[in-house]
LOGUDREN-88050 format. One record per residue (C-alpha): residue in one letter; x, y, z. Coordinates in steps of 0.25 Angstrom, whole numbers, plus 5000, padded with zeros to 4 digits. Layout:
N
AXYZ
...
END
This chain:
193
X515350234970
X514950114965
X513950084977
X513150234977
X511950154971
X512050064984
X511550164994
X510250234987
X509850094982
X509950064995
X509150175002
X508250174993
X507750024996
X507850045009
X506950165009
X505650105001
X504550125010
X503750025014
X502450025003
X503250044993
X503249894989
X504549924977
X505050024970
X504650064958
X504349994943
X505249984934
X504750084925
X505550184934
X506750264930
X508150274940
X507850414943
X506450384946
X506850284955
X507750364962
X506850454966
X505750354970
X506950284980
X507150414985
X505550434988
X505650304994
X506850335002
X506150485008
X504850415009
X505450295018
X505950395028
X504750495029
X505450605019
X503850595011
X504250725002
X505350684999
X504950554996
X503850624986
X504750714979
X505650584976
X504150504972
X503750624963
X505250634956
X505250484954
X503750514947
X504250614937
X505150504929
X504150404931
X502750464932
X502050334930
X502650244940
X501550204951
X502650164962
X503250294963
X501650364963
X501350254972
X502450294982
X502250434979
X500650424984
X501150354996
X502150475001
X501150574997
X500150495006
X500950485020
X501250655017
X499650655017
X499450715005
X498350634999
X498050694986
X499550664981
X499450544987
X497950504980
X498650554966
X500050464968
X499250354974
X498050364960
X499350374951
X500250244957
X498750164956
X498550214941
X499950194937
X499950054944
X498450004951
X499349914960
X500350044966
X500149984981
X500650134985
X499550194976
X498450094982
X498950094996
X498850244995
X497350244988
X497050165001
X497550275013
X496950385004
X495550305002
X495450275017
X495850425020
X494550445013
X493750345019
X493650285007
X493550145012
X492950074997
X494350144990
X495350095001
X494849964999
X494849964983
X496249994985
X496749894996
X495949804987
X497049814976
X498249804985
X497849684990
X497549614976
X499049674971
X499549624985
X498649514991
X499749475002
X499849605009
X499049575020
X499049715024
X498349755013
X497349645016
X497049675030
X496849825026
X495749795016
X495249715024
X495049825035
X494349905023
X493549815019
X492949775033
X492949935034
X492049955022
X491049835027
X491649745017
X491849635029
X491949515019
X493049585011
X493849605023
X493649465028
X494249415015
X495349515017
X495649455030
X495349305026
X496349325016
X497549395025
X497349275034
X497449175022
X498749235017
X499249265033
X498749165039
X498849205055
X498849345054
X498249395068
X497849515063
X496749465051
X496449345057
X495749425068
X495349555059
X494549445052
X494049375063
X493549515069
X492849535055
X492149395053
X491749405068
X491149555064
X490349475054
X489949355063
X490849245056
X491149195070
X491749065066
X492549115055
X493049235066
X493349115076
X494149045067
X495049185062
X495149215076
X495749075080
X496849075067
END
């Protein structure tokens, strides 16, 4: 009996969905974060009300904890219910202004309203809390080149090749952009790299 810790520790690291960058902060009580593996674990496998009542009993011990409203909004967003999503997403970004869950949810639900200026804002502040992730980088810069800000989302793309030097993909996104603005020679040397 002394390994029964083994197997739900276990499961429950194996089941973190992808966005959910680690589990929640320290300020978090054991019962709490039973309940927020177990969310994890329903969530990785496509069980989403599951995975919600586990979120929202996690929540009840520790109602100001921005991962667990985080994770929550995202949930609530692949069921398609919006309004839940939009409250979780506005609490994990109050409780915590860098909840990745809580702004990459802000951005879907901006989009979804065509609100272009909003998604931006918000893929603005995931790449300042995370400048490496190119994926954010790529995305704002789509926006931005969306929204008619073409010098934005070629300093975007400049820096995705500065910090990935020979990714195909921005290379010729921002070739395409700085042809699109009649920078031949600086589209000729992007498309050569």
């Amino acid at each position: 009996m002394r390994r029964t810790w083994i197997i739900p520790a276990l499961v429950a690291l194996l089941a973190m969905p992808a966005a959910a960058s680690e589990p929640p902060g320290d300020d978090i009580s054991f019962e709490a974060l039973e309940h927020y593996s177990l969310g994890s674990f329903f969530e990785a496998r496509d069980r989403l009300p599951e995975a919600v009542h586990e979120y929202r009993l996690a929540l009840e011990g520790n109602p100001d904890n921005a991962d667990i409203h985080g994770s929550l909004a995202r949930v609530y967003y692949r069921l398609r219910e919006g309004q839940q999503a939009a409250e979780s997403a506005r609490r994990a970004l109050e409780l915590d202004p860098t909840n990745l869950d809580g702004l990459e949810i802000s951005v879907q639900l901006a989009l979804g309203e065509r609100n272009v200026d909003e998604a931006v804002a918000h893929l603005k502040n995931m790449v300042e809390i995370s400048p490496k992730e190119l994926e954010y980088r790529i995305r704002l810069a789509e926006l931005l080149e969306r929204s008619g800000d073409f010098d934005g989302a070629i300093e975007q793309l400049r820096e995705t090749t500065r910090i990935r030097p020979g990714l195909a993909q921005a290379h010729f996104r921002l070739a395409s952009l700085l042809s699109r603005q009649g920078r031949l020679e600086e589209a000729l040397a992007e498309y050569d790299t």
